[in-house]
C-alpha positions in Angstrom: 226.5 164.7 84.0 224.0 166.1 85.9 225.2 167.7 89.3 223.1 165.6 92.1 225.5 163.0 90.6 228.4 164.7 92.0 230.0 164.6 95.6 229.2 167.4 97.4 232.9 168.3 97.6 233.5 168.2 94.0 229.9 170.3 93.1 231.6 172.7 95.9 235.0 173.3 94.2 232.9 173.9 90.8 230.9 176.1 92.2 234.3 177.7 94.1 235.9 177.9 90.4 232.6 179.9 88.8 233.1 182.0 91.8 236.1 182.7 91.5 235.7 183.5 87.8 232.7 185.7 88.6 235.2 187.6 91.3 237.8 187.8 88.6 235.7 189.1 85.7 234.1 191.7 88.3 237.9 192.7 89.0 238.8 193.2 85.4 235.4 195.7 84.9 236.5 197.9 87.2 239.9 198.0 86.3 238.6 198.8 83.0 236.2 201.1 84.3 238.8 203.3 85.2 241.3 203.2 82.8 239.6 203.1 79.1 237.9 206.4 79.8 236.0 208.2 77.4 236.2 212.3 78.7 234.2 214.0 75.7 230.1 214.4 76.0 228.6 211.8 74.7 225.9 214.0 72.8 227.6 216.5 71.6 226.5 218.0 68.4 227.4 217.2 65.2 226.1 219.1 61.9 224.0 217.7 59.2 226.5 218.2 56.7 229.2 215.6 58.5 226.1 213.1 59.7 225.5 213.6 55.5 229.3 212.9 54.9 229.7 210.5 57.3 226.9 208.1 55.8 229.1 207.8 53.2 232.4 206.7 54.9 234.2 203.3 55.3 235.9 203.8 58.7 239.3 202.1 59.4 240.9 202.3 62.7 243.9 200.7 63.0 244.4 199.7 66.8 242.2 198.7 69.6 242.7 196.4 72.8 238.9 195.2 72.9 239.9 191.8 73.4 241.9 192.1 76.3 239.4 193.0 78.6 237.2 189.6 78.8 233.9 191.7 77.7 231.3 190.0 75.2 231.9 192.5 72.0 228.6 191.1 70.8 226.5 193.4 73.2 226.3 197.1 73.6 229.0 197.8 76.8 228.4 200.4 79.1 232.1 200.9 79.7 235.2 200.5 77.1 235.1 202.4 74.3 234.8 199.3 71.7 231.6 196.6 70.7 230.0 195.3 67.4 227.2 197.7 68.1 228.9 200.3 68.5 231.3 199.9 65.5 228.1 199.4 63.5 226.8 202.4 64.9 229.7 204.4 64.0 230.1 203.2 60.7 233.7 201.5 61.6 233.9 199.3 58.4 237.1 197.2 59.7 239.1 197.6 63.4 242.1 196.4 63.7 242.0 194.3 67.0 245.6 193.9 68.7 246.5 191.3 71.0 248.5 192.4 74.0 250.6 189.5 75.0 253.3 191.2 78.5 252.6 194.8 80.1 255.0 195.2 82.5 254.6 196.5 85.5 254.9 200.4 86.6 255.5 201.0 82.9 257.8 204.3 82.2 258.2 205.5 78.8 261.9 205.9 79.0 264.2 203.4 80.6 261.8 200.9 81.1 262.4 197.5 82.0 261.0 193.7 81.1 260.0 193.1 84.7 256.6 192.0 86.3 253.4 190.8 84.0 250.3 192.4 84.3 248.7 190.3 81.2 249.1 187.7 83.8 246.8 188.8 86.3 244.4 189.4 83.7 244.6 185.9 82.1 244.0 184.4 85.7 241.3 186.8 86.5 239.2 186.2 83.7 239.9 182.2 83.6 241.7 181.8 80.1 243.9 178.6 79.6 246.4 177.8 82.2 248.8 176.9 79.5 248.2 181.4 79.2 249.3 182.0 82.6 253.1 181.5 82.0 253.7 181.5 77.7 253.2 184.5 75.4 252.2 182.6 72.7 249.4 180.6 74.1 248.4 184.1 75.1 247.8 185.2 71.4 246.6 182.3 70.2 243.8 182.5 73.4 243.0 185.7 71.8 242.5 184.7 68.0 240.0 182.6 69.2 238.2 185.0 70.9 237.7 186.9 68.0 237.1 184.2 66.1 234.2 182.8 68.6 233.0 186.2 68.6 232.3 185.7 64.6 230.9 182.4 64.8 228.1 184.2 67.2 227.4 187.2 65.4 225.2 185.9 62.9 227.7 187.3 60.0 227.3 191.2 62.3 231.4 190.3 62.4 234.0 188.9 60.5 237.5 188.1 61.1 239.8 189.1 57.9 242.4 187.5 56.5 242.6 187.7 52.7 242.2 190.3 50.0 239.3 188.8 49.1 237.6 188.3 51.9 238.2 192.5 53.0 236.6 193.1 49.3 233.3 191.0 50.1 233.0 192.8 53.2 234.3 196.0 52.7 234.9 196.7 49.0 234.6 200.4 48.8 232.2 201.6 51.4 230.3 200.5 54.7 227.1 198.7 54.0 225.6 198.8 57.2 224.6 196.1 59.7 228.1 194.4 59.9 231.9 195.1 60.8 235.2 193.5 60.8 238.5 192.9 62.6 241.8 192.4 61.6 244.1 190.8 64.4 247.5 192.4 65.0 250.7 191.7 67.0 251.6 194.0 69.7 255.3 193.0 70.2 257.3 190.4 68.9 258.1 189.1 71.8 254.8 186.7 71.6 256.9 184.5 69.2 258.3 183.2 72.9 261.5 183.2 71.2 261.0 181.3 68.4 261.1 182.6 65.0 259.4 179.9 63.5 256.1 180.7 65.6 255.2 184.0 63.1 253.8 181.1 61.0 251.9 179.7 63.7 250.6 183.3 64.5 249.6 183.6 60.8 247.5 180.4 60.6 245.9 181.7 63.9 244.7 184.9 61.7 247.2 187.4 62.6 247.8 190.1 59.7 249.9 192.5 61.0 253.0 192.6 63.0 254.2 195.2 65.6 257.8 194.2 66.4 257.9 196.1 70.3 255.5 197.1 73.2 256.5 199.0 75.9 260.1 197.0 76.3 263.0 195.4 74.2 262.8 191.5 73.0 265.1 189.5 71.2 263.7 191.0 67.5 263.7 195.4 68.0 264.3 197.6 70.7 261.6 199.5 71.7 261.5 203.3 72.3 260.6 202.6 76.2 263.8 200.6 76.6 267.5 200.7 75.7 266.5 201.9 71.8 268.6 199.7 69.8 267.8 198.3 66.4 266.5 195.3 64.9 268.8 192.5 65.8 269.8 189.7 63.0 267.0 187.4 64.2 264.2 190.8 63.9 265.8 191.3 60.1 264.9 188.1 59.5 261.3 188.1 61.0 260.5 191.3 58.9 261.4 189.4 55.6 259.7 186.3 56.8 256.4 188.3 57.8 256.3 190.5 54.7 256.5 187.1 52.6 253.4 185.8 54.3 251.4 189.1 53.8 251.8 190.2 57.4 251.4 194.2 57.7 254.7 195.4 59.7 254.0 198.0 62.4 256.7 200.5 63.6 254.4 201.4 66.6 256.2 201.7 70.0 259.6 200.4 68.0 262.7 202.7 68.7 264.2 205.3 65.9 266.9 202.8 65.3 264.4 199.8 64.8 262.1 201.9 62.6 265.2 203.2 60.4 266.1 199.4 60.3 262.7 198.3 59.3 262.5 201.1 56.6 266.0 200.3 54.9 264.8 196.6 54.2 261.3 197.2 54.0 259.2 196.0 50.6 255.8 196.5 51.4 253.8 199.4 53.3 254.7 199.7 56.5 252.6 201.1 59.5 252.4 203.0 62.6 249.2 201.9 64.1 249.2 204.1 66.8 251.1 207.2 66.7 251.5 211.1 66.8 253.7 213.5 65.2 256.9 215.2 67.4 256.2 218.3 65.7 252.8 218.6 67.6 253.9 216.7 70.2 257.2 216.2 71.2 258.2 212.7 73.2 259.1 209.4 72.8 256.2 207.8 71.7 255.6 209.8 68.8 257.4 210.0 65.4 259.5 212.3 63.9 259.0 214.0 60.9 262.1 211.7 58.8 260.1 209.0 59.6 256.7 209.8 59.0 258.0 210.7 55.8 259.9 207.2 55.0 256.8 205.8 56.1 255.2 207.3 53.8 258.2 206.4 51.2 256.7 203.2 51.6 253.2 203.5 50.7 252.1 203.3 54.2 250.3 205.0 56.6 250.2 206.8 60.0 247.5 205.6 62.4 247.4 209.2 64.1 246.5 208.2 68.2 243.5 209.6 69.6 244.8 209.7 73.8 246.1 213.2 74.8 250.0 212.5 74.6 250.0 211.0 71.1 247.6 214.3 69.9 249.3 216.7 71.9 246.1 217.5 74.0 242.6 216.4 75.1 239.9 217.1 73.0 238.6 216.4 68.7 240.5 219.6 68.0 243.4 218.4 68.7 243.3 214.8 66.6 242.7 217.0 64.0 245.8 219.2 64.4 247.7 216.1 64.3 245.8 214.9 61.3 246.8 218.5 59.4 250.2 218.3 60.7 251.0 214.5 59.4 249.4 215.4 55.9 251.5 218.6 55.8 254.3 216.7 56.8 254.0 213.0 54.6 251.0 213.8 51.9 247.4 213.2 52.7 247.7 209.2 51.1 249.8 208.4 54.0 247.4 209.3 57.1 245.2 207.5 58.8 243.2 206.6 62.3 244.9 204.9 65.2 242.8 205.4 68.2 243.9 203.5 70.8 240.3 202.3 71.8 240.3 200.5 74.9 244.3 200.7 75.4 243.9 202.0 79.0 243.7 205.6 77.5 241.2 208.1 78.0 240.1 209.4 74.4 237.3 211.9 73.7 234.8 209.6 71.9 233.9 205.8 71.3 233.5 204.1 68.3 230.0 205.0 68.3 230.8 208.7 68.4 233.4 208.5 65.3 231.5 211.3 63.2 232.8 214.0 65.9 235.8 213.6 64.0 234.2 214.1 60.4 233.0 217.1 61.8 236.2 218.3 62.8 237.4 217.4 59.8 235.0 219.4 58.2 235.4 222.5 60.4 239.7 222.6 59.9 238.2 222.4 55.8 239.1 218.9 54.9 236.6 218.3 51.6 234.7 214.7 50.9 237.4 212.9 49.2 240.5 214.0 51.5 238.2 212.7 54.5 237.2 209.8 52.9 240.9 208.9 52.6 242.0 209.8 56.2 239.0 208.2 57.9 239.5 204.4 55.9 240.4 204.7 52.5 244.3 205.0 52.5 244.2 202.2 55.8 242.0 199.9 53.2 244.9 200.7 50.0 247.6 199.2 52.6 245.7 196.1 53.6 244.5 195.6 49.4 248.3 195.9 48.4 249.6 193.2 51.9 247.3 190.5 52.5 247.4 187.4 51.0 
């Protein structure tokens, strides 16, 4: 209906509701702005020999928090560290896009509580559904269909996957140029809002893998933030459940106890999406060399983290020396990327600027094949062996 149609009070409250929308967005920018940093030069050089490699490549990275932030992913940002263009750009065959449904507040990385809800803010800020502002599991579903929106306007530049055959048509083995993908993950179970049952609805929505805790404990796995129990009866349950629909578990942010849990029962590949290794860095967050090798035990993979406290410093070097260590430690099938892109992490390079790290790679004498593997190819075995 055309506006002159309208009283002037209701065109006003419109035009109060775009503003406020516009002031929220604006909000959410700078909040971004200052928190998914990128700290390495964007032009440094790289050598011909890893451009040469590089061309080559399928890149898997196996978390990213893109869709939390309320940009268009369709355009080249100038802030963030993930886009379409940019993946293109950097060769990123498939990125694993994780839905963030409850940060809490003043997060701490021991001891920390369930208390406060900065998702919250976001969600009002940026306008998504009311039925968001108070539910986890609207907030995931909100979220699967922003990345599936974002594929119905890419003119087939992006694809959500879901299948095994649909990651061989667009993937198979190498990068083709001119198109990426996304996988949609889970980050805590805790967006079931308490109900087991809704890991079906989250796998109709598109979601293929499944980390059980974020930054606190929920009804399913304690988390290595919080109290750092194990998998409770109801998290046993929502492994098997999960693993039957070809949901890829993820041991990310999950305590020692919960990860032992998950790897006793486990019969698929398991993940850690997002990780480092204690040996090169020694806290919470990061695994310990048992369970990097269970992992591994598995068939799965390591996503090794690209943010300082997961590598063990700033800086390409020091991905790498986590990459060296993890191989050394679990056998160079069983590593893989897990940047953190746009997690409210600072992180030496964007997607565009991936092939600083095949240089690296290069450099600490990784060959061809062993790079291939690290940079995508043992990430694409995993999702080839779990999806439906």
């Amino acid at each position: 209906m055309p506006s002159r149609t309208l009283p002037a009070a209701a065109v006003g409250t419109g035009l109060g509701a775009v503003g406020v929308r516009a002031a929220g967005r604006a909000v959410s920018a700078l909040i971004e702005r200052r928190v998914n940093r990128t700290f390495g030069p964007a032009d440094a050089p790289v050598s011909g020999e890893a451009r040469d490699v590089h061309s080559r490549l399928a890149v898997v990275d196996l978390h990213a928090d893109s869709l939390l932030w309320g940009r268009d992913l369709l355009r080249r940002g100038p802030r963030g560290h993930v886009d379409v263009p940019r993946l293109i750009e950097g060769r990123v065959a498939l990125q694993v896009l994780a839905a963030s449904t409850k940060i809490s507040r003043h997060i701490r990385l021991e001891d920390n509580q369930d208390w406060g809800d900065d998702v919250r803010w976001l969600a009002v800020a940026q306008g998504w559904p009311p039925s968001t502002w108070f539910r986890l599991l609207p907030r995931a579903l909100h979220l699967a269909r922003r990345a599936h929106q974002l594929e119905a306007r890419s003119f087939r530049r992006f694809a959500v996957i879901t299948t095994r055959a649909q990651l061989e048509a667009r993937v198979g083995d190498g990068f083709t140029g001119g198109s990426t993908a996304g996988l949609l993950a889970i980050e805590g179970a805790h967006a079931l809002d308490g109900e087991l049952a809704n890991v079906d609805v989250l796998f109709d929505a598109g979601y293929r893998m499944l980390g059980l805790a974020h930054f606190f404990d929920n009804a399913y796995a304690g988390s290595v933030h919080g109290r750092k129990t194990g998998l409770s009866p109801a998290g046993r349950e929502l492994v098997g459940r999960a693993e039957a629909l070809g949901m890829v578990i993820d041991v990310s942010h999950a305590s020692p106890t919960a990860v032992a849990d998950v790897l006793a029962m486990a019969t698929r590949p398991i993940v850690a999406s997002h990780t480092g290794l204690r040996g090169v860095a020694d806290n919470v967050r990061n695994l310990s060399d048992e369970h990097a090798r269970g992992i591994a035990a598995t068939g799965g993979v390591m996503g090794i983290g690209f943010w300082p406290r997961a590598a063990g410093g700033r800086g390409v070097d020091w991905i790498v020396r986590s990459i060296r260590y993890a191989v050394d430690v679990a056998g160079l099938d069983h590593v893989a990327l897990g940047s953190d892109w746009d997690g409210a992490v600072a992180v030496p390079f964007d997607t565009a600027g991936v092939v600083r790290l095949t240089d690296a790679l290069l450099g600490a004498g990784f060959d061809e094949p062993g790079i291939a593997a690290i940079m995508g190819g043992n990430a694409l075995r995993v999702f080839r062996e779990v999806l439906p």
